[in-house]
C-alpha positions as CSV (number, residue, x, y, z in Angstrom):
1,X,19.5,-62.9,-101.2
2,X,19.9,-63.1,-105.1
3,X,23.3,-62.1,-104.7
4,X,23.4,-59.2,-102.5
5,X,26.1,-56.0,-103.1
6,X,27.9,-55.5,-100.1
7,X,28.8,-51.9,-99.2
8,X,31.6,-51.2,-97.0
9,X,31.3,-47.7,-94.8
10,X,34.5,-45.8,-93.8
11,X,34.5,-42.1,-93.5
12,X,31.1,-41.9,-95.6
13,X,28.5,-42.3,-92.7
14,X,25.4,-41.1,-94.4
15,X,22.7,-42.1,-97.0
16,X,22.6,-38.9,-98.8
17,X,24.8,-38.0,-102.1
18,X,26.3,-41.4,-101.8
19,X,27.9,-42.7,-104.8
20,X,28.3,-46.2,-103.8
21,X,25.1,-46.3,-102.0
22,X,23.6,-45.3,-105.4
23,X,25.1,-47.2,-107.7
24,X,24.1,-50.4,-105.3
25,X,20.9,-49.2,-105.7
26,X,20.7,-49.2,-109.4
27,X,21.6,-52.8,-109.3
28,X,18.9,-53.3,-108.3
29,X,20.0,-56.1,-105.4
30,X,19.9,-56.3,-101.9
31,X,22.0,-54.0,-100.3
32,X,23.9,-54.8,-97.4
33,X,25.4,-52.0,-95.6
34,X,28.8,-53.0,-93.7
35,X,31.6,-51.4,-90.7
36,X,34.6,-53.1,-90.2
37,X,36.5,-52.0,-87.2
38,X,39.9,-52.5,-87.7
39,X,41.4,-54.1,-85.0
40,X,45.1,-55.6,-86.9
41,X,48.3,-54.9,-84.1
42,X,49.9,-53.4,-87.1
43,X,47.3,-51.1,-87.4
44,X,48.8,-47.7,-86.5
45,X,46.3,-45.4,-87.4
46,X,43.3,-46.1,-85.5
47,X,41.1,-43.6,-84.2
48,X,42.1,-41.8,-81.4
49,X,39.9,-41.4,-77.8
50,X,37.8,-38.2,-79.2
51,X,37.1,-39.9,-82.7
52,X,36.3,-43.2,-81.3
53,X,33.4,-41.7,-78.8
54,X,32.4,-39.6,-82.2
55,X,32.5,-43.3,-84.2
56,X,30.1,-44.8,-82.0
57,X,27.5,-42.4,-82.1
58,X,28.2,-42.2,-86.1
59,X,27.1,-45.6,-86.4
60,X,24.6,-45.9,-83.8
61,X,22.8,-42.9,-85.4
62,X,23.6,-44.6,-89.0
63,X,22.1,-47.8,-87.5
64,X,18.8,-46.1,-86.5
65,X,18.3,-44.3,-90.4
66,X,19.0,-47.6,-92.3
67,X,16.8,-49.5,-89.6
68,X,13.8,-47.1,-90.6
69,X,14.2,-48.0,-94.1
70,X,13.5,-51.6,-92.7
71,X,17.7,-52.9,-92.5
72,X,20.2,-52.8,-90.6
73,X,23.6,-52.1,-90.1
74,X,26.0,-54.8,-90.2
75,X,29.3,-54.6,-87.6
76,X,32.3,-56.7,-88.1
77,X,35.7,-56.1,-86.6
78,X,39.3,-57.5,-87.7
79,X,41.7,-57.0,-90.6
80,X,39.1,-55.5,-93.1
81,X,40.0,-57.3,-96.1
82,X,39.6,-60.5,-95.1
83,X,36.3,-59.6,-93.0
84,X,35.1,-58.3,-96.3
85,X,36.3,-61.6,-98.5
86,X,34.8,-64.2,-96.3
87,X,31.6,-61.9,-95.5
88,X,31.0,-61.8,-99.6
89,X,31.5,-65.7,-100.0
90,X,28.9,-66.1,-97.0
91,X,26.7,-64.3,-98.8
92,X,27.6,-64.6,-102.4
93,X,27.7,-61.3,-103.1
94,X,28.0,-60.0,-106.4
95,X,29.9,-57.1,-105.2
96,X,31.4,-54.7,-102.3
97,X,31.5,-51.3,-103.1
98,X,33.0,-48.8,-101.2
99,X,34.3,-45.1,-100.9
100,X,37.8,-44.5,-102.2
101,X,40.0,-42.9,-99.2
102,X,43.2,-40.9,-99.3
103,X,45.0,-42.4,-96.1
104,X,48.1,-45.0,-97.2
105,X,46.6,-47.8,-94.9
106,X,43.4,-47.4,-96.4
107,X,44.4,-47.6,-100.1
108,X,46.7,-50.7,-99.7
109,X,43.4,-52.2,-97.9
110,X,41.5,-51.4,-101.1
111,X,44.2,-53.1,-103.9
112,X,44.0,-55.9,-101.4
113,X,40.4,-56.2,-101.3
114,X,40.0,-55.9,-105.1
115,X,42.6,-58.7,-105.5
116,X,41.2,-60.8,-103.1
117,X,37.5,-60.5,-104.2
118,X,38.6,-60.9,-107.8
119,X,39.8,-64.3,-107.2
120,X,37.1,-65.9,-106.2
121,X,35.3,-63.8,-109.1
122,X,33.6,-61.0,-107.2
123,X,33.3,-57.7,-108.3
124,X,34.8,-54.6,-106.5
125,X,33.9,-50.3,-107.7
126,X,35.3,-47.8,-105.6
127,X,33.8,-44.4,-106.4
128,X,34.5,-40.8,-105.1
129,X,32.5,-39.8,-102.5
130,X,34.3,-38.1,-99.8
131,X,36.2,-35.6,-102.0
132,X,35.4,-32.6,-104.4
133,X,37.3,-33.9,-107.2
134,X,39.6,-37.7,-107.7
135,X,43.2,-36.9,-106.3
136,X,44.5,-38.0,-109.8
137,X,42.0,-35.2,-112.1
138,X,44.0,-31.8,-110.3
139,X,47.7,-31.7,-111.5
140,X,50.0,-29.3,-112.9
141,X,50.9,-28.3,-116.2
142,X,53.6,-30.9,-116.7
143,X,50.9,-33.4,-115.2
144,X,52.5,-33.5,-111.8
145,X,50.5,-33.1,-108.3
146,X,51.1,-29.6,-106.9
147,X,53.0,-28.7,-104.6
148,X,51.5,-24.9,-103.7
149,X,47.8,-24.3,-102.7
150,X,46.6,-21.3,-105.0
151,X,47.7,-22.5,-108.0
152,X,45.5,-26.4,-106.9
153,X,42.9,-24.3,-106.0
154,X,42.8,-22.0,-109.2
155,X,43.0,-25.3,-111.1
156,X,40.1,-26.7,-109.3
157,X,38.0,-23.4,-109.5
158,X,38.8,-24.0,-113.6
159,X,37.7,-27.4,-113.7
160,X,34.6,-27.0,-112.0
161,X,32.5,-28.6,-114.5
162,X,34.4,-32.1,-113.1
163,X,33.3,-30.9,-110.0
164,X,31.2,-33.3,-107.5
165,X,27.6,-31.8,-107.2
166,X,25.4,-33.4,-104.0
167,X,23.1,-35.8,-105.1
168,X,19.7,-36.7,-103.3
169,X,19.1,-39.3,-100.8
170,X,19.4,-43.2,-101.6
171,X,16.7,-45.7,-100.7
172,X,18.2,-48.7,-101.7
173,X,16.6,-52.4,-101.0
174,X,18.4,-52.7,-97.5
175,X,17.6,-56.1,-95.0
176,X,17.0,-57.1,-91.4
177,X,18.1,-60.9,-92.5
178,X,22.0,-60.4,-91.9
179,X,24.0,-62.7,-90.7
180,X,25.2,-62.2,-87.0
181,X,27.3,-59.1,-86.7
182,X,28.9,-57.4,-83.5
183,X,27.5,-55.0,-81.0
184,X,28.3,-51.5,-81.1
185,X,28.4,-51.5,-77.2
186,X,30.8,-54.3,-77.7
187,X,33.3,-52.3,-79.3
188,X,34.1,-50.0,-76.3
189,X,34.8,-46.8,-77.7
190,X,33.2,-44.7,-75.1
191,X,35.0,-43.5,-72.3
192,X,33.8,-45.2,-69.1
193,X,35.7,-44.8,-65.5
194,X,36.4,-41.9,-65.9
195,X,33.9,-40.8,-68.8
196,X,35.8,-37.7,-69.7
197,X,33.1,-37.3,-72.8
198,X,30.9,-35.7,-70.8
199,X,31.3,-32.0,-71.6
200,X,31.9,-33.2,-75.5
201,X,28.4,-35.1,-75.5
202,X,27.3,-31.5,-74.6
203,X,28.9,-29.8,-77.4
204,X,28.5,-32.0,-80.5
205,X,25.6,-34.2,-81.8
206,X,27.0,-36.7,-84.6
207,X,25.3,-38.2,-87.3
208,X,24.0,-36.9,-90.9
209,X,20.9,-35.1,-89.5
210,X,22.8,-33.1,-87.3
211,X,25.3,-32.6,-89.8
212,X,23.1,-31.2,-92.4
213,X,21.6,-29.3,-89.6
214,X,24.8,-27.4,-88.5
215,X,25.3,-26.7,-92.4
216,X,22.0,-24.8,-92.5
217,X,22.7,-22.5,-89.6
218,X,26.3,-21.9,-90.7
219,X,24.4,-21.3,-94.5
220,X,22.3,-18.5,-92.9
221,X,25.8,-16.7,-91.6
222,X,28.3,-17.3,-94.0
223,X,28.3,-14.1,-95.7
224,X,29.9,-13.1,-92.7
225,X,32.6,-16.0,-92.6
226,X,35.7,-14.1,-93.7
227,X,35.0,-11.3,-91.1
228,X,34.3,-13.6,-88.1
229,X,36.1,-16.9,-88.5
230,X,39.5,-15.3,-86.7
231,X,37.8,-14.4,-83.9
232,X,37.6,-17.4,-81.2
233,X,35.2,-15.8,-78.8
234,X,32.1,-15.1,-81.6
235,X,30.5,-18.5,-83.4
236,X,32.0,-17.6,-86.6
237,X,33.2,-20.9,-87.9
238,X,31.2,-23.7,-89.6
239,X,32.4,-26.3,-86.9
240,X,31.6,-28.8,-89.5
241,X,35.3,-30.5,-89.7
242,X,33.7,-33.7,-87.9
243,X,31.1,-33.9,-89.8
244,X,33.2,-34.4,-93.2
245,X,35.8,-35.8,-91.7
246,X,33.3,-39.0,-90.4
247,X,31.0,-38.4,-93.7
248,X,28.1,-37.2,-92.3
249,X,27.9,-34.7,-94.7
250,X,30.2,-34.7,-98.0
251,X,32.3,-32.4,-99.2
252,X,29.9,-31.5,-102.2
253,X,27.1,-31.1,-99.6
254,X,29.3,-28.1,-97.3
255,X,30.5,-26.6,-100.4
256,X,27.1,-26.3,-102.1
257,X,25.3,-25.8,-99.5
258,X,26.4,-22.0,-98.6
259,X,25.6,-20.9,-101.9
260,X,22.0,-20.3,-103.8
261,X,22.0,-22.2,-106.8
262,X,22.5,-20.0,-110.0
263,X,24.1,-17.6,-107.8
264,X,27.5,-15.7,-107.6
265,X,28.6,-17.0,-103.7
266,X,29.5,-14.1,-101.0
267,X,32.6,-12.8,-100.0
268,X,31.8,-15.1,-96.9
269,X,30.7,-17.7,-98.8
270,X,33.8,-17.9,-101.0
271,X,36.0,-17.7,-98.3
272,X,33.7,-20.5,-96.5
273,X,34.8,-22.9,-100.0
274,X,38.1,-22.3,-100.3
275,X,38.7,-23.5,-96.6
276,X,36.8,-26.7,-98.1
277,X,39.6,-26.5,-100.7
278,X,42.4,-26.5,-98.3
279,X,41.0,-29.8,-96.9
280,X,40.7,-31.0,-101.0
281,X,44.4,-29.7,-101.1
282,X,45.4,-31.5,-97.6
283,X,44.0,-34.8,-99.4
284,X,45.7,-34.2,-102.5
285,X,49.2,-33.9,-100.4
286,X,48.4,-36.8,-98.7
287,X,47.3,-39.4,-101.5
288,X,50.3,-38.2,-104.1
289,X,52.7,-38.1,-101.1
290,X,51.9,-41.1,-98.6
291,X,55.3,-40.8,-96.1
292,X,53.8,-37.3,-94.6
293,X,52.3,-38.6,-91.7
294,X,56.0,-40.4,-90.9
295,X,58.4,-37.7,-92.8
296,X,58.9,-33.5,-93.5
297,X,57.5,-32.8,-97.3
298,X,60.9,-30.5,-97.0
299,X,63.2,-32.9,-96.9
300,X,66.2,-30.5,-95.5
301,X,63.8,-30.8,-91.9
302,X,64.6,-34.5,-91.5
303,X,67.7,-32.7,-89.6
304,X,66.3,-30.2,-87.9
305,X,67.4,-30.0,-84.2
306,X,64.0,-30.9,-82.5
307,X,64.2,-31.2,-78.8
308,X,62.9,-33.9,-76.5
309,X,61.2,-32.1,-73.3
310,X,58.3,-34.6,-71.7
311,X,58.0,-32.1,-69.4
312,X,57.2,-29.3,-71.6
313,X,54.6,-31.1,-73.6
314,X,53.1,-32.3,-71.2
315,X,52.5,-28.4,-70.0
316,X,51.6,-27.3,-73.4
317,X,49.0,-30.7,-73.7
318,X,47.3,-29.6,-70.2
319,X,46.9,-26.2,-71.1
320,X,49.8,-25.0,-68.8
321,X,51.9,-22.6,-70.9
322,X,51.9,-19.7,-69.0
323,X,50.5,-18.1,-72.3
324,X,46.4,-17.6,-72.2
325,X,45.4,-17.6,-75.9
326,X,47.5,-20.8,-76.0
327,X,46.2,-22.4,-72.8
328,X,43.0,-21.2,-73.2
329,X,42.8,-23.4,-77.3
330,X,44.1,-26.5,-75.0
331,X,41.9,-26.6,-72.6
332,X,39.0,-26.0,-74.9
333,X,40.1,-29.0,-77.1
334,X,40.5,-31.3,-73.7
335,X,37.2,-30.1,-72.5
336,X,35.4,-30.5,-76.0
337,X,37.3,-32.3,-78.5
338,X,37.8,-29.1,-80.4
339,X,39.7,-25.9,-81.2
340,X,39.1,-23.1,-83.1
341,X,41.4,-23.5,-86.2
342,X,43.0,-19.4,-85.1
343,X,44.3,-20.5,-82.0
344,X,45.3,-23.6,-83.3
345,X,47.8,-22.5,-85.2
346,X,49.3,-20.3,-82.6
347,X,49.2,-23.2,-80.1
348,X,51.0,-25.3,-82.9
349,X,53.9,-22.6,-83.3
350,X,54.2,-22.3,-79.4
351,X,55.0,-26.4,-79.5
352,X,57.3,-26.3,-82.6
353,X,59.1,-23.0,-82.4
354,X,59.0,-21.3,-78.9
355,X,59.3,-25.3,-76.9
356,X,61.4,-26.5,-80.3
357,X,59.5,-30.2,-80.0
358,X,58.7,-32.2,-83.0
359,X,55.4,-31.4,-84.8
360,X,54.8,-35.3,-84.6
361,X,54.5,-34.5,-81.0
362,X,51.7,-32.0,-81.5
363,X,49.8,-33.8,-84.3
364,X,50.0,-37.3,-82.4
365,X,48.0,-35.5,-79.1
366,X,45.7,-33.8,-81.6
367,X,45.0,-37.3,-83.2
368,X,43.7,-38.4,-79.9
369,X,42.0,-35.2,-78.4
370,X,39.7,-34.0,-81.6
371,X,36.8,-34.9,-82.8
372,X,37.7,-34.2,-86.3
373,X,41.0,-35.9,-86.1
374,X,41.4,-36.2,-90.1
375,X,45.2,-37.7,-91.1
376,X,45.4,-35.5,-93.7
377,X,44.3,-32.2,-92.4
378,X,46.1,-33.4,-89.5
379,X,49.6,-33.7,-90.9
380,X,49.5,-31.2,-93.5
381,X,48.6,-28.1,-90.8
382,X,51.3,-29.3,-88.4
383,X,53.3,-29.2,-91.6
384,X,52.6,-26.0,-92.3
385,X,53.0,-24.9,-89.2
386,X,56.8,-26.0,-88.1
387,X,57.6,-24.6,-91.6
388,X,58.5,-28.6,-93.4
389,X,55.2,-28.9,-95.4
390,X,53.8,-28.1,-98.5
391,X,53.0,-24.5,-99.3
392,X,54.3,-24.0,-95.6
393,X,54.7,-20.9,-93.8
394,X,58.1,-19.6,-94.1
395,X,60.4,-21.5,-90.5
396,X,61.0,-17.7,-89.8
397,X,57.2,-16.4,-89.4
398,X,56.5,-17.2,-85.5
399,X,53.4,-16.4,-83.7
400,X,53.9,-14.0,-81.1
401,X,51.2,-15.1,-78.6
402,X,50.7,-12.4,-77.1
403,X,50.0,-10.3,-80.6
404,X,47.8,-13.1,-81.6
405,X,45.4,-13.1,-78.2
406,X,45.2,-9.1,-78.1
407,X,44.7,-8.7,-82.2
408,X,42.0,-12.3,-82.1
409,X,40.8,-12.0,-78.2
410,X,41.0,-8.3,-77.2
411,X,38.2,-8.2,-74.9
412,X,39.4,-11.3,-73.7
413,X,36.0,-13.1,-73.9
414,X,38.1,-16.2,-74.8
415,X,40.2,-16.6,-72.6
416,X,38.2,-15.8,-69.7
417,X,36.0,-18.2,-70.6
418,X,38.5,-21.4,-70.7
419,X,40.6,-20.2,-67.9
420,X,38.5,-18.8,-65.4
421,X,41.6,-18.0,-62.8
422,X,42.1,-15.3,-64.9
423,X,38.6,-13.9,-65.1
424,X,39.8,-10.6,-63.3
425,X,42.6,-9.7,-64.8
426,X,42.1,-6.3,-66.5
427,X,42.3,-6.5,-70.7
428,X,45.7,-4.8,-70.6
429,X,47.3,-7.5,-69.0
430,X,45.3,-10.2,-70.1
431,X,47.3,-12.0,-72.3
432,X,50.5,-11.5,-71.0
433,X,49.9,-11.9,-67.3
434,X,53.7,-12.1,-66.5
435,X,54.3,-8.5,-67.1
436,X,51.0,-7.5,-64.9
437,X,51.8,-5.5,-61.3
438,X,51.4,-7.0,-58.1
439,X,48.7,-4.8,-57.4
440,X,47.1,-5.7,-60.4
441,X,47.9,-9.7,-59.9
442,X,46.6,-9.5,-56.2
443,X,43.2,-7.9,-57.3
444,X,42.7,-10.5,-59.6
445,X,44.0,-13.5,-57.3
446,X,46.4,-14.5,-59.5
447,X,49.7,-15.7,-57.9
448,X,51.9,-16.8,-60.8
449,X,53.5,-19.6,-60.7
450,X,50.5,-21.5,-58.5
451,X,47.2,-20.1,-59.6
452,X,48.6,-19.5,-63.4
453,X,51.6,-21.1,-64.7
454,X,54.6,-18.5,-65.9
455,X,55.6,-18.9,-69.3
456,X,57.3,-22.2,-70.1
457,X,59.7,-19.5,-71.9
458,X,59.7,-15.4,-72.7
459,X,57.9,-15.2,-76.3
460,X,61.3,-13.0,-77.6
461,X,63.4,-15.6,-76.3
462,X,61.3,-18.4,-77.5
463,X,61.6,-17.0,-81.2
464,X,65.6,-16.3,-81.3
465,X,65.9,-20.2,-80.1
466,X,63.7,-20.9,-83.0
467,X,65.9,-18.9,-85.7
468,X,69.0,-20.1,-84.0
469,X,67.6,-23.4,-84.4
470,X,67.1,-22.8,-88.3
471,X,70.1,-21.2,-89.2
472,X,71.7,-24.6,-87.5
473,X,70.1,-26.6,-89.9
474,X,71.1,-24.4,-92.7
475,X,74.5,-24.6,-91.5
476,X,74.2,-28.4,-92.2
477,X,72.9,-28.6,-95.3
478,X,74.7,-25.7,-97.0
C-alpha cells in the first residue's frame, strides 16, 4: 500500500473537521482508518451498557460513510497499543495518527504507543481534535491550570484567536484491501435477552449525520437557550452531549455552529457556548489532575463520613425516592439513557446529601446508564455536586426537591410524564405527595407506600444530616 498512515479512532467518530483525518490526507498515502476495542482485565474504564449500545451504532454508521468513499473500517480488539504496533509492522505503515484524549488510561496508551512505534522507526502525531483549545495553552497567570471556571473561561474567551475553528469534510484515499478485522456484531455491545435498548433506540439516532442534524435544529432555537434549558418538561436543551462525547460532532462544530459567522452570538447562543466551556473546563480538570475519577479535588473530603446503604441506592437508582422531580430524572435516564442536566443535579444532591452515599456511587451508575457517559464531565459534576470538586458548590447549598420540581416542573408536565401513578395528583401536591390528604391521595389512586414510594427521608431532615455530617468533618480536620 506504499506505506499506508494508520489512523486510530477513539471519541472522534466522524469525517468532518478532523485533524488527523486531514493531515493523513495531505500525505498523500493510503489511509487506513482503525477501532481498537479495548478489552485488557486491567482495563477499568470501559464503556458502560448505555455507551456500548451508542458505540456500536457509532461505528456501524462510521463504517457505512467511509464504505461510500470506497474503504472500510477496520475493527480490532485487545490492549490497543500493541494492536496498533503489530497492525503498523503488517502493514508497514509510515504512521498512526490519532486524536489526543484527556482520560489518564488513554494518555498512558498514547506515550506507550509513541514509544513502541518509534522503535521500530514509525512515526506517531497526535493532534487536537476533540477539544476547543490543547489542555496545556489555558493556564493561569503564574502558568498553573485553574482551579475556578470563570476565570478559565474568561481566559479562553481572550485567547480566541488559538481557538479551534471547524474545518470541512476529509476525503482521504481510504481502502477495501484491509487485512481481516473483527465484526462489529462480534463485539456484543447490544443488549440482547433482555434488550432493554429498546425505548433508547427510539430516542437517539448516533452517528455524524444525525449529529450535525440535531445541531441545526438546536441552531434554529438557541436564542432561546438561557430561558428554556431549566425547564425539563419544554425541549430546551441541545441534547448533543453524546454526540461530542463519541465525536460525532466536535467541539468546534457545536460551538460555531449556533452562531452566524461575523456575528455577535445571542444571549441564548452565549449561554449555549459557555456550557461547551464547562465541558472544555471538565477536560482541563481532568487532564491537569488525573486521580479525580478515584479521589475528592478537595482533599479535606477524603474523610468525609459517607454512608454505605445498598438499600438506599438501589431506591434512588430505580427511581424510588419517594421524591417526583428526582424519581421522575431516574426513570427517564433508565428508560432513555438520558437526563436533563436540571434534574440531574438535584437527583445528585438527593444521593450525596439527603441519603449521605459516596458521589462515586452516583457517578459509577451514571457511567453505565447514559448515553453520554463522558469521564470527565462525569466526575467533575458529581464533584461539584457533593461539594469536593473544583469550583464546587459550597457542601452547605442543598437542593430542596421539592423547591426544585415546583420552581423547574410547576405544571408538573414532567413528572407526570415519567411517573404516570401520579398522573392525578393535583399541582399543589404534586411534588410533595407525602403531605397530600387522603381525599386528595384516594382521588388520584395513590396509596403511599405501594403505588408511590414515601420519601427515603423528610427533605428538612435529609439537609440537617447533611450539615451535621460536614461540620463532622470540619471537626476532624480543624
Amino acid at each position: 500500500m506504499n506505506a499506508p498512515i494508520i489512523v486510530w479512532l477513539r471519541q472522534d467518530q466522524r469525517l468532518s473537521d478532523h485533524p488527523a483525518f486531514a493531515a493523513a490526507e495531505a500525505g498523500g498515502r493510503v489511509v487506513i482508518p482503525c477501532y481498537v476495542l479495548d478489552t485488557r482485565e486491567t482495563h477499568t474504564r470501559r464503556p458502560g451498557a448505555a455507551s456500548r449500545w451508542w458505540l456500536h451504532h457509532s461505528l456501524a454508521d462510521l463504517d457505512r460513510r467511509i464504505r461510500e468513499r470506497k474503504g472500510r473500517l477496520l475493527l480490532r480488539h485487545g490492549n490497543p497499543v500493541s494492536v496498533l504496533t503489530e497492525l503498523a509492522l503488517e502493514l508497514q505503515a509510515s504512521a498512526v495518527f490519532f486524536s489526543r484524549a484527556v482520560e489518564p488510561h488513554c494518555r498512558r496508551d498514547e506515550a506507550a504507543l509513541i514509544s513502541a512505534l518509534e522503535a521500530h522507526g514509525v512515526g506517531a502525531q497526535g493532534f487536537e481534535g476533540n477539544l476547543l483549545f490543547s489542555p496545556e495553552e489555558i493556564q493561569n497567570r503564574s502558568g498553573a491550570p485553574f482551579r475556578v471556571f470563570t476565570p478559565f473561561w474568561k481566559q479562553c474567551l481572550a485567547s480566541r484567536a488559538k481557538m479551534r475553528t471547524p474545518t470541512g469534510p476529509v476525503s482521504p484515499q481510504f481502502s477495501m484491501d484491509l487485512p481481516d478485522g473483527d465484526r462489529l456484531e462480534d463485539w456484543n455491545l447490544l443488549p440482547s435477552q433482555p434488550n432493554w435498548a429498546t425505548r433508547i433506540a427510539q430516542t437517539w439516532q448516533p452517528g455524524e449525520i444525525a449529529g450535525h442534524a440535531m445541531l441545526e435544529q438546536f441552531a434554529a432555537k438557541a436564542s432561546a437557550y438561557s430561558d428554556h434549558r431549566n425547564f425539563p418538561a419544554e425541549d430546551g436543551t441541545s441534547r448533543l452531549s453524546p454526540y461530542l462525547h463519541f465525536g460525532n460532532i466536535s467541539a468546534a462544530q457545536a460551538y460555531a455552529g449556533v452562531t452566524i459567522s461575523g456575528q455577535k452570538p445571542s444571549r441564548g447562543a452565549a449561554s449555549f457556548q459557555r456550557e461547551v466551556g464547562w465541558r472544555e473546563f471538565s477536560a482541563h480538570l481532568l487532564f491537569h489532575f488525573p486521580h479525580l475519577p478515584e479521589k475528592p479535588f478537595r482533599p479535606e473530603f477524603v474523610d468525609f463520613p459517607w454512608e454505605d446503604n445498598p438499600a438506599l441506592l438501589r431506591a434512588w437508582q430505580l427511581g424510588r425516592t419517594g421524591f417526583p422531580i428526582v424519581d421522575a430524572g431516574m426513570r427517564q435516564l433508565w428508560q432513555t439513557g438520558w437526563m436533563h442536566n436540571r434534574v440531574r443535579m438535584v437527583a445528585a444532591s438527593i444521593l450525596v446529601k439527603h441519603l449521605l452515599i459516596h458521589w462515586r456511587q452516583g457517578e459509577a451508575w451514571f457511567w453505565d446508564t447514559l448515553v453520554d457517559a463522558d469521564l470527565a464531565n462525569n466526575v467533575a459534576g458529581w464533584q461539584w455536586v457533593a461539594g469536593c470538586g473544583a469550583d464546587a458548590a459550597p457542601y452547605f447549598r442543598i437542593f430542596n426537591p421539592v423547591l426544585q420540581g415546583q420552581k423547574f416542573d410547576a405544571d408538573g408536565r414532567y413528572v407526570r410524564r415519567w411517573i404516570p401513578e401520579l398522573a392525578r395528583l393535583p399541582d399543589s401536591y404534586l411534588h410533595a405527595p407525602w403531605l397530600a390528604p387522603d381525599e386528595a391521595l384516594s382521588k388520584a389512586g395513590i396509596r403511599l407506600g405501594e403505588t408511590y414510594p414515601m420519601p427515603l427521608v423528610e427533605p428538612n431532615v435529609g439537609r440537617k444530616r447533611a450539615l451535621a455530617a460536614l461540620e463532622t468533618l470540619k471537626s476532624s480536620t480543624a
